[in-house]
N, C-alpha and C positions, 0 to 999 in steps of 0.2 A: 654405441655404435649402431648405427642404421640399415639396411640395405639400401639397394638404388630403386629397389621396386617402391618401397617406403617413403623416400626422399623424391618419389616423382608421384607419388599418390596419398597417403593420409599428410606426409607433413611437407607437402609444397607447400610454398607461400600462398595467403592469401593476396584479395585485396583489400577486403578488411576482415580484424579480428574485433570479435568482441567478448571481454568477460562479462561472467555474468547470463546466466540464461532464466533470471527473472522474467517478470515483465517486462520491465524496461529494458532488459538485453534482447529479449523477443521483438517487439515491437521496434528496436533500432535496426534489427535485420529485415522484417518486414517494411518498413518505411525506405530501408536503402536498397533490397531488392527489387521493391516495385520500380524504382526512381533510375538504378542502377543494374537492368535485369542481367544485364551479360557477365558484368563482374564477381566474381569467386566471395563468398561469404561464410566465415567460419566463427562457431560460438564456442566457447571455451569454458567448461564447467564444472566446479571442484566438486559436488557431491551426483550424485546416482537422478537428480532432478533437482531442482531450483533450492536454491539452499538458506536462505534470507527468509524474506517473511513472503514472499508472494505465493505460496501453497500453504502458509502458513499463520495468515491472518484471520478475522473475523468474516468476511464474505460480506462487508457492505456494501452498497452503490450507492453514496451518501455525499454531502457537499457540503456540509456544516451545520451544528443546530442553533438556535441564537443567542443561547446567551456564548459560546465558541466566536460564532461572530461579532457579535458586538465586544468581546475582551479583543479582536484583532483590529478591529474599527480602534478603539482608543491606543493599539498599538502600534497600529502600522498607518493606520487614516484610510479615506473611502477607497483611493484609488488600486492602491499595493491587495486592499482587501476581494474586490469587487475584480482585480485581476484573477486571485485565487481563485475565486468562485466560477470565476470562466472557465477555467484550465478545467476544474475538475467536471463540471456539468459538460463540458467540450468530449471531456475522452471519455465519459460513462458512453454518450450519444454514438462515440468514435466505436464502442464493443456493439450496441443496439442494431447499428446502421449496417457493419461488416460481417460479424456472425449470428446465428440464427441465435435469439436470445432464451429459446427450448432447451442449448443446446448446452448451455454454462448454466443452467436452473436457474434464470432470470424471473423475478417476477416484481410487480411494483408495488408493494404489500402499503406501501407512507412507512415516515420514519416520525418517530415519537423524542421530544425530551420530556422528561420525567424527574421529581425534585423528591429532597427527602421530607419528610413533616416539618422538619425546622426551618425551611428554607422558603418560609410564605416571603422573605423582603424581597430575595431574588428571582422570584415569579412575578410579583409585582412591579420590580423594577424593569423586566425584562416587558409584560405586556405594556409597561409605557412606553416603550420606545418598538413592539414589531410593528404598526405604521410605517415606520421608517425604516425599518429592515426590510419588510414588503414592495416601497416605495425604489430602494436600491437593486432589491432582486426580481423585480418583474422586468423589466428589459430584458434579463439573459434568462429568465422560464417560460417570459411571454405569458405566465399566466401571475398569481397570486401564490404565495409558496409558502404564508407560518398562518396558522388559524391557533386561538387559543379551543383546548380539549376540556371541559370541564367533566370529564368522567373519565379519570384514569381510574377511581375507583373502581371502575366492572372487569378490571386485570385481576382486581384479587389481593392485592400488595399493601403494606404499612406504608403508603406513601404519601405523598402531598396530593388533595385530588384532584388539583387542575394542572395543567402540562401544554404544551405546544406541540402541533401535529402538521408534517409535511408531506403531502401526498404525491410529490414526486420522489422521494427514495425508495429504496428498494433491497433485495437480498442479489446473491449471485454464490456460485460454486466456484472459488479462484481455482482448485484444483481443474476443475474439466475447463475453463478458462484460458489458462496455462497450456492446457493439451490440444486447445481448438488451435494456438496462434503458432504453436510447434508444429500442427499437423501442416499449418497456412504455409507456413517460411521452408518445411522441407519440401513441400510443392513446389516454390519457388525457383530452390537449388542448395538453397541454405544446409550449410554440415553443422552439426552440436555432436562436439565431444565432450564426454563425460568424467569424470574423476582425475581432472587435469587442475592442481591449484596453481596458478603464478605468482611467485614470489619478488623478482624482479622484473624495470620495463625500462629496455634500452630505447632508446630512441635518436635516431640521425634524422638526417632532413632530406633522406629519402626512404627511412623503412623505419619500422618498428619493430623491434626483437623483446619477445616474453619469456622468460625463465621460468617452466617450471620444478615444479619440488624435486622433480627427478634429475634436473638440470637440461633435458631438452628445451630448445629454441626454436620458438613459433615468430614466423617471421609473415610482415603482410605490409600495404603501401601504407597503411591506415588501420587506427585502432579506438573503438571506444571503450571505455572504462565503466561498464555498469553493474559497480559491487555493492551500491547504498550501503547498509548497514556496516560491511565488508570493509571498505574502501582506506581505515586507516593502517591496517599493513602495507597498502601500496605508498600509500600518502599522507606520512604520517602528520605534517604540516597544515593538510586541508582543515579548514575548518565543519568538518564531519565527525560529530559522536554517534556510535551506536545505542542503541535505547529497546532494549528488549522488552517485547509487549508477550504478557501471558493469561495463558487461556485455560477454563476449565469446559466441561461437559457433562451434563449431567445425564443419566441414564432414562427416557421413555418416562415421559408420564405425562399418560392417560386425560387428563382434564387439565393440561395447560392452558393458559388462557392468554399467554403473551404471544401474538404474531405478527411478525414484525420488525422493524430496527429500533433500536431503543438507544437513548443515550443519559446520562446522569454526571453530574461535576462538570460541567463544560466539556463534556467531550472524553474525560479520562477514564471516565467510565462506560462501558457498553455492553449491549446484550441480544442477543435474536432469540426467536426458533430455528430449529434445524430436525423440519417436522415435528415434533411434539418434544423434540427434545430443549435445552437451555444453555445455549453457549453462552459466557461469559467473559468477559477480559478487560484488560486495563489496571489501572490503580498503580503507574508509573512513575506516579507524580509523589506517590507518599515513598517511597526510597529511590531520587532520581538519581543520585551515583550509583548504588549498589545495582540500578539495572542501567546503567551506562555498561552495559558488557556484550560481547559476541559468545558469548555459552550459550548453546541453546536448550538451556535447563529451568527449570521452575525453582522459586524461592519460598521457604516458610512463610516468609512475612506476608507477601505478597497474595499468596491463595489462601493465606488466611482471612486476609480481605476480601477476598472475592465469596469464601465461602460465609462469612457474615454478611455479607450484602443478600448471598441467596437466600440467606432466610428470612433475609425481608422480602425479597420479591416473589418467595415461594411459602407462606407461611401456615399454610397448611398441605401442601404436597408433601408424600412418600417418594421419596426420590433419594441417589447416591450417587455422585462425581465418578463417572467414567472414563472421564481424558481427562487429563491436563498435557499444555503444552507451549513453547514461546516459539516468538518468531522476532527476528534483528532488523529493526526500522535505523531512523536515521533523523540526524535534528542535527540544527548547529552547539554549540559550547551552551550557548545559552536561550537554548531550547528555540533556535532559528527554524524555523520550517519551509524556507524559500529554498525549493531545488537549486544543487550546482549543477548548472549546464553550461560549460565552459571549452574552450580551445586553449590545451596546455601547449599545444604548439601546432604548426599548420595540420600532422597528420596524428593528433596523439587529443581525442576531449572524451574530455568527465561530465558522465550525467547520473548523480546521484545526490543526497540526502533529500529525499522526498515526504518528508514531515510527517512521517503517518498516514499519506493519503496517499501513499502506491498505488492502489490500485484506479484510483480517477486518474488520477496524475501522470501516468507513468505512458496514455499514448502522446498525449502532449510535450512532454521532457524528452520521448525517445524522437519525436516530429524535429524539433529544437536542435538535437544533438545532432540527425542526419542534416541537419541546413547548414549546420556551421563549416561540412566539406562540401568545396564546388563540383 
């Protein structure tokens, strides 16, 4: 039971709702406030800040490495692939251009793939064909974007010693990230309420009604749906699995020599600094059901890998894992990475499974979602 002070202020109707105060929930309000300034904008958010992986990722600003590319080339063909690569170099550009890139600890360090010892055929396979990757990716860099590195040795690491280096990636802070485009959209007009989960979504063909856990009803003309990882308790039919990516951290040490973005396995593996310290994450790929889950907890198996890889990449550092932690990405049944951005009916669309690549991805998908209401 409500009062009328209540019902004419925190829970009028909007005109649009959106869950989800990811990035991609952020940037759909930002996108439909600027476009739509006068109308009422309301975010809907089950935990105390962004609850998925968008505070909760790696901090890359990255677009693929090549041999990542080249397995999506023979997967998907030039065109589907060379679309991806826009999307995401699109909305790195989209953060660069809008906020002060000081302001999210943006810097352009290049990003590195890097192979184990055993894996001289797939280096070699791979320099035979970046001509042709360069060839496809210079239109949208404008410049030259994979050089082979023949000195990954001077990292320090048990590794293979030549590698691929692209000097247009970079690192970023999603957490202050996140807080620059919150700060942007409550400028705007934009409300975010917090510890509100929705369980059900009515929908008429004139309003949309949210249920949440407490059984209050949020009501608004228009709703977008931006839970990625989240998305199968609303929906259980969509083709969206959650795919929990985990992460460790290692404590300070003093004569690190990896800085940078770093990648290993096509992609399923990855690594930075975080100033001298050693994020690490990934390895989702060696038990992909068991982290087909929304827990957002860490597994034996999993940081066990992680923590034998570090002592290849750290084989003479003094150092001890300080964090670990996971964050709920999103992929299709069979590990699809084409975002859904859809219109489930004139005032009710879905913009989520965003392949791991939320954070390029997510101003382009959130652009996407606000076009599909007139």
């Amino acid at each position: 039971m409500q009062s009328y002070w209540e019902t004419s202020t925190y829970s009028a109707p909007s005109d649009l709702l959106i869950i989800g105060s990811g990035l991609t929930g952020l940037l759909c309000a930002y996108h439909y406030a600027q476009r739509f300034p006068t109308r009422k904008v309301r975010i809907l958010e089950r935990g105390p800040f962004p609850f998925g992986a968008s505070t909760r990722n790696a901090g890359f600003a990255c677009f693929g490495s090549p041999t990542e590319l080249l397995d999506d080339l023979r997967e998907l063909g030039e065109n589907d692939t060379l679309k991806r690569v826009e999307m995401r170099v699109k909305g790195l550009e989209f953060y660069r251009s809008t906020f002060n890139p000081d302001d999210y600890d943006f810097n352009k360090r290049g990003g590195w793939e890097i192979f184990r010892l055993s894996e001289s055929h797939i280096v070699e396979n791979a320099k035979d064909r970046l001509d042709y990757l360069n060839q496809l990716l210079t239109p949208i860099l404008n410049e030259r974007v994979y050089d082979v590195d023949k000195d990954i040795n001077r990292f320090g690491a048990e590794i293979y010693p030549e590698g691929f280096h692209n000097p247009h990636e970079g690192q970023l802070h999603p957490g202050k990230l996140c807080r620059l485009i919150d700060k942007a959209i409550r400028q705007l007009g934009v409300e975010i309420v917090n510890g509100i989960e929705i369980e059900t979504i009515e929908n008429t063909s004139d309003e949309v009604i949210l249920l949440d856990k407490s059984g209050f009803a949020w009501k608004a003309a228009q709703c977008i749906v931006a839970t990625n990882g989240l998305t199968k308790s609303l929906f259980p039919d969509e083709n969206i699995e959650p795919a929990r990516g985990q992460i460790l951290m290692t404590s300070p040490i003093p004569e690190l020599k990896w800085k940078g973005t770093f990648h290993i396995d096509r992609g399923y593996f990855y690594f930075r600094n975080v100033e001298n310290r050693l994020l690490l994450g990934g390895g989702r790929h060696l038990d992909v059901l068991g982290e087909r889950s929304s827990e957002r907890v860490t597994s034996e198996k999993i940081q066990t890998e992680l923590e034998q890889l570090l002592k290849t990449l750290l084989p003479k550092a003094n150092y001890k894992v300080d964090m670990r932690w996971s964050g709920i990405m999103a992929f299709g049944a069979k590990n699809e990475k084409a975002p859904r951005v859809e219109a489930l009916s004139d005032n009710l669309v879905l913009a989520a499974r965003l392949g791991g690549m939320g954070v390029a991805i997510a101003p382009e998908v959130s652009k996407q979602a606000v076009n599909l209401f007139s």
